[in-house]
C-alpha positions as CSV (number, residue, x, y, z in Angstrom):
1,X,81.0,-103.8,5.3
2,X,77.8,-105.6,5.1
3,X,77.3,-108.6,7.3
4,X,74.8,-111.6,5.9
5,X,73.6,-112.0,9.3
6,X,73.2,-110.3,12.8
7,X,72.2,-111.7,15.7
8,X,71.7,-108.6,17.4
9,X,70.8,-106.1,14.4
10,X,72.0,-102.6,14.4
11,X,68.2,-101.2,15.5
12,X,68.5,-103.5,18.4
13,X,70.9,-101.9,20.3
14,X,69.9,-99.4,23.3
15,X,71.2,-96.2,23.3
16,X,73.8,-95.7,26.0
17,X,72.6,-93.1,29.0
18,X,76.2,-91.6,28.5
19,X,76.9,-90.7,24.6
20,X,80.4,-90.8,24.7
21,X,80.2,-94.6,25.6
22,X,77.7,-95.7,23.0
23,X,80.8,-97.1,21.3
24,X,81.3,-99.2,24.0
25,X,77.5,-100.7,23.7
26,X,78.4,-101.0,19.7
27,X,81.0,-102.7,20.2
28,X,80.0,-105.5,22.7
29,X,77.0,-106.2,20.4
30,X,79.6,-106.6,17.4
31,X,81.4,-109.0,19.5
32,X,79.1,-111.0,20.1
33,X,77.5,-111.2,16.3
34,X,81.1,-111.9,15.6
35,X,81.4,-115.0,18.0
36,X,78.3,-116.3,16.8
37,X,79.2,-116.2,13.3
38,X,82.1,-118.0,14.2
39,X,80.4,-120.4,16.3
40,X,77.8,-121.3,13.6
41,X,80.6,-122.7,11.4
42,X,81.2,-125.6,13.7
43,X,78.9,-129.0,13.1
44,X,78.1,-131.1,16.6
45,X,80.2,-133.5,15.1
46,X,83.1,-131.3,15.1
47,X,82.5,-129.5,18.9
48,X,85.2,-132.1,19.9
49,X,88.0,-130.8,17.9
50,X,91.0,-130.4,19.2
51,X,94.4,-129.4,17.0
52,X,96.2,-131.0,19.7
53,X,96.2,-133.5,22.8
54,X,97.0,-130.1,24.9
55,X,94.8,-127.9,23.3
56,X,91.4,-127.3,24.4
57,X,88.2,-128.4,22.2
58,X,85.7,-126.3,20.5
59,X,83.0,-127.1,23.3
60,X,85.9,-126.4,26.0
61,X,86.2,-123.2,24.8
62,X,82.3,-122.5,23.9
63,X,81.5,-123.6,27.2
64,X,84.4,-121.2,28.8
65,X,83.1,-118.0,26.7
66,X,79.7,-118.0,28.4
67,X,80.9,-118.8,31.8
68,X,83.6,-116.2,31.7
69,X,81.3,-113.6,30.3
70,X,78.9,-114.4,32.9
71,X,81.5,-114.0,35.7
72,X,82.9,-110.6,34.4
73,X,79.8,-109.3,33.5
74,X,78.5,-110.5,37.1
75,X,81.1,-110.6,39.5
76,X,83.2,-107.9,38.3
77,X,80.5,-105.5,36.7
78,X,77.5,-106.1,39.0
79,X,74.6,-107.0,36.4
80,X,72.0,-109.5,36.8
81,X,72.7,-112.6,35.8
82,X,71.6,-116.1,35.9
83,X,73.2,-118.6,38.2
84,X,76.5,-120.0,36.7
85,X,74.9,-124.0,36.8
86,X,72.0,-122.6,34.7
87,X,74.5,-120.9,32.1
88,X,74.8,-124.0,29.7
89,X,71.4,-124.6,29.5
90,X,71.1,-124.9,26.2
91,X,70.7,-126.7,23.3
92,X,72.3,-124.3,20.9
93,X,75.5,-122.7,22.0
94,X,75.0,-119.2,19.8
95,X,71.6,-119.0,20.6
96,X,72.4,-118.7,24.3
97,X,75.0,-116.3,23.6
98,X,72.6,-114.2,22.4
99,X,70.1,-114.9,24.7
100,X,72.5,-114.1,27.4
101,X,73.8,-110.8,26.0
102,X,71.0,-108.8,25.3
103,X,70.0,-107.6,28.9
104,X,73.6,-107.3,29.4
105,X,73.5,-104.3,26.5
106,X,70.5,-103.2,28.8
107,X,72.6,-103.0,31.9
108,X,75.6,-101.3,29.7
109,X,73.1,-98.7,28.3
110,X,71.9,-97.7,31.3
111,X,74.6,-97.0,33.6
112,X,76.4,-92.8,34.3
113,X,79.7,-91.8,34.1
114,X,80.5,-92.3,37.6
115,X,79.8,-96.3,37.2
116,X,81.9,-96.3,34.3
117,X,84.8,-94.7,36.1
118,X,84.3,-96.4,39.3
119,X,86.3,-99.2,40.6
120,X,85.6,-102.4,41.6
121,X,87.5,-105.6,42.9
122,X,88.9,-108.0,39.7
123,X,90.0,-111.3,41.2
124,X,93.1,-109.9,43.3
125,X,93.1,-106.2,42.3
126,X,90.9,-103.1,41.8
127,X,90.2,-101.8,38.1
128,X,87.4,-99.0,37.1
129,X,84.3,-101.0,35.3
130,X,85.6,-99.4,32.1
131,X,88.6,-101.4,32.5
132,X,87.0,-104.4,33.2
133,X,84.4,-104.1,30.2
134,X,86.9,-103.5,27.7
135,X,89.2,-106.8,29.1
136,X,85.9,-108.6,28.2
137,X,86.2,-107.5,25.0
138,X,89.4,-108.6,24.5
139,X,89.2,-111.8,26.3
140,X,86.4,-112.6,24.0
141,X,88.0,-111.9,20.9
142,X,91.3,-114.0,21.8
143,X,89.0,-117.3,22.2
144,X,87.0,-115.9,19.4
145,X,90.3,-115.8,17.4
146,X,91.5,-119.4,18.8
147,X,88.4,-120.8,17.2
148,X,89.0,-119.1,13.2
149,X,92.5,-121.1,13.6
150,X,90.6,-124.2,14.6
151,X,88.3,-123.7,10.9
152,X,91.3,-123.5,9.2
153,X,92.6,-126.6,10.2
154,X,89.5,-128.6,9.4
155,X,89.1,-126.3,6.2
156,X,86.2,-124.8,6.9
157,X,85.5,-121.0,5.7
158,X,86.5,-118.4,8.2
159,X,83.3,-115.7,8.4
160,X,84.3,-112.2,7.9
161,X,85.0,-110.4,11.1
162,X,86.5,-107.3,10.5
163,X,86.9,-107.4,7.0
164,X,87.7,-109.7,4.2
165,X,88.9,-112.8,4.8
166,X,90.6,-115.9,2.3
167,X,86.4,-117.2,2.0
168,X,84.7,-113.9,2.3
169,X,85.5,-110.7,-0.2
170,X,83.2,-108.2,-1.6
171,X,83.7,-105.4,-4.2
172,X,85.7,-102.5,-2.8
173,X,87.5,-104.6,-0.2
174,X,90.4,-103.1,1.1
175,X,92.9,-105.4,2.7
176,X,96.0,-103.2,4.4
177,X,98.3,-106.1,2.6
178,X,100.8,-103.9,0.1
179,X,102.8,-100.5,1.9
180,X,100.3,-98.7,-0.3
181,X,97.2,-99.8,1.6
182,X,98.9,-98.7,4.7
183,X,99.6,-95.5,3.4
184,X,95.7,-94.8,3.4
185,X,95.1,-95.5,-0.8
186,X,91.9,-96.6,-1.7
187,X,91.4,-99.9,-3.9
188,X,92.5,-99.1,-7.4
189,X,94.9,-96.3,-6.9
190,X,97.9,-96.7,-8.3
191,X,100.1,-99.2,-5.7
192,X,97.1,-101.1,-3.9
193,X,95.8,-104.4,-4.5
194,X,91.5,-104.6,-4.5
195,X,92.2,-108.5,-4.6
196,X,92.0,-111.4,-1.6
197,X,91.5,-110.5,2.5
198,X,93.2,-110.8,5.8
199,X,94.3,-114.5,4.9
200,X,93.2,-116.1,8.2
């Protein structure tokens, strides 16, 4: 699929010292073009959402993304990074997210096998870095996912993240919807649908 924008473009990326975890590199910079995407769909008027009195807002959670990554990526993975009070220093939210995450792809890129494996403390236990990166990734994605849910509740289009969504389709989509789909058919064999998205 083609994206309409990247914050971090596809040329931007450095190449990892270690081949077999470019993927790795790939995919934090795709995390974070998808966050930003996400974020972008918010107005400031609307950073003080909340779907509920227990729920957090969308600043809560904006403002927890970039410290979190800042810890793991500091703390727990060991590269440079700004001091925590000098995280939310901005005036634009994506913007910093992006600012922030480049020379973490830099770190990433440039680090051997043997840092990958090795292990390092995680609040109360010991997990390789590899471990710790890809929690990251996963962390990001479930407040990433938290916010989607908050656009559909003030019906505001959800940006494609993986593939079509209910406001984003493009010719030769391919939603896994019918059995068909997950059977491996393309779009327009007999049995699939070519119509709609992931209807988040």
């Amino acid at each position: 699929m083609q994206y309409e924008f990247s914050a971090i473009r596809e040329n931007e990326i450095p190449c990892s010292a270690v081949p077999l975890m470019q993927h790795a590199i790939d995919t934090y910079a795709s995390e974070i073009n998808k966050v930003y995407a996400t974020w972008a769909q918010f107005s400031e008027a609307e950073l003080d959402f909340r779907p509920h009195a227990k729920s957090a807002t969308v600043r809560d959670i904006i403002k927890h993304e970039l410290l979190s990554q800042r810890r793991f990526f500091g703390e727990f993975l060991g590269s440079p990074e700004p001091p925590a009070a000098e995280v939310l220093n901005a005036t634009h939210y994506g913007e910093r997210l992006v600012e922030l995450a480049r020379p973490r792809l830099e770190f990433l890129a440039r680090q051997d096998e043997a840092w990958w494996l090795a292990a390092a403390r995680f609040f109360d236990v010991d997990r390789p870095h590899i471990w710790i990166f890809w929690r990251r990734i996963l962390h990001t994605a479930h407040h990433r996912t938290q916010l989607t849910v908050y656009l559909r509740l003030l019906d505001k289009p959800v940006p494609a993240i993986y593939g079509p969504t209910a406001d984003v389709a493009w010719e030769g989509a391919s939603p896994t919807l019918p059995p068909a789909a997950a059977a491996g058919k393309s779009p327009g064999q007999p049995g699939t649908q070519s119509r709609g998205g992931s209807r988040s």
